[in-house]
Steps between C-alpha positions, in 0.01 A plus 500: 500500500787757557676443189140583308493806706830608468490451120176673448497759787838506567443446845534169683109523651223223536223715376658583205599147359260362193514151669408440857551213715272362770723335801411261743822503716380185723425328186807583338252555212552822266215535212613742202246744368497560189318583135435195356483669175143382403454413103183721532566726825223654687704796597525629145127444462423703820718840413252748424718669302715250322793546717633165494609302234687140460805457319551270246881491541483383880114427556531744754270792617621846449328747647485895340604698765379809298158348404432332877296746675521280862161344514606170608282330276753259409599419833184374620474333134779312551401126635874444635546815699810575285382871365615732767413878559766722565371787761841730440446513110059469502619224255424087437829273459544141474811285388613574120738221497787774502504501154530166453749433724431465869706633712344291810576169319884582545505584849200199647624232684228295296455676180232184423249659748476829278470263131194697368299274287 
């Protein structure tokens, strides 16, 4: 999650990370977060105002930063919790795959937990 952050924020924050894991310490169990990339996602469908797009390079969402105007449509679209809201910028963000190549599968301990499918 810090290495997301740091790469897209440039800050080494929770909050700001596009993939989020849920920990259960006494389990030893750690559950990644992520877009699954849907073939036909409902977070594009939900963007009043065509904000979000998927990329046929990666499969991943982008989101318009210039077009989003913050309703959070998306985010409550999204059936894997993986479209986030950003409070600082009034914008939607969600993991674009860094371009293609993911910064968070070089660093993981277990890159297989984060295979998207």
């Amino acid at each position: 999650m810090l290495i997301c952050s740091f790469m897209h924020a440039d800050a080494c924050s929770y909050q700001d990370s596009r993939i989020k894991i849920a920990s259960e310490e006494a389990r030893g169990r750690h559950t990644p977060n992520v877009c699954r990339f849907c073939e036909d996602p409902p977070c594009v469908q939900a963007c009043p105002v065509d904000a979000l797009s998927k990329k046929s390079e990666t499969n991943a969402i982008h989101v318009d930063a210039a077009l989003c105007n913050g309703c959070q449509s998306c985010v409550s679209a999204c059936p894997y919790e993986a479209m986030f809201f950003d409070p600082k910028t009034d914008r939607a963000f969600t993991c674009d795959l860094c371009g293609g190549d993911p910064e968070c599968l070089k660093v993981c301990q277990l890159p297989e937990a984060l295979v998207w499918s």
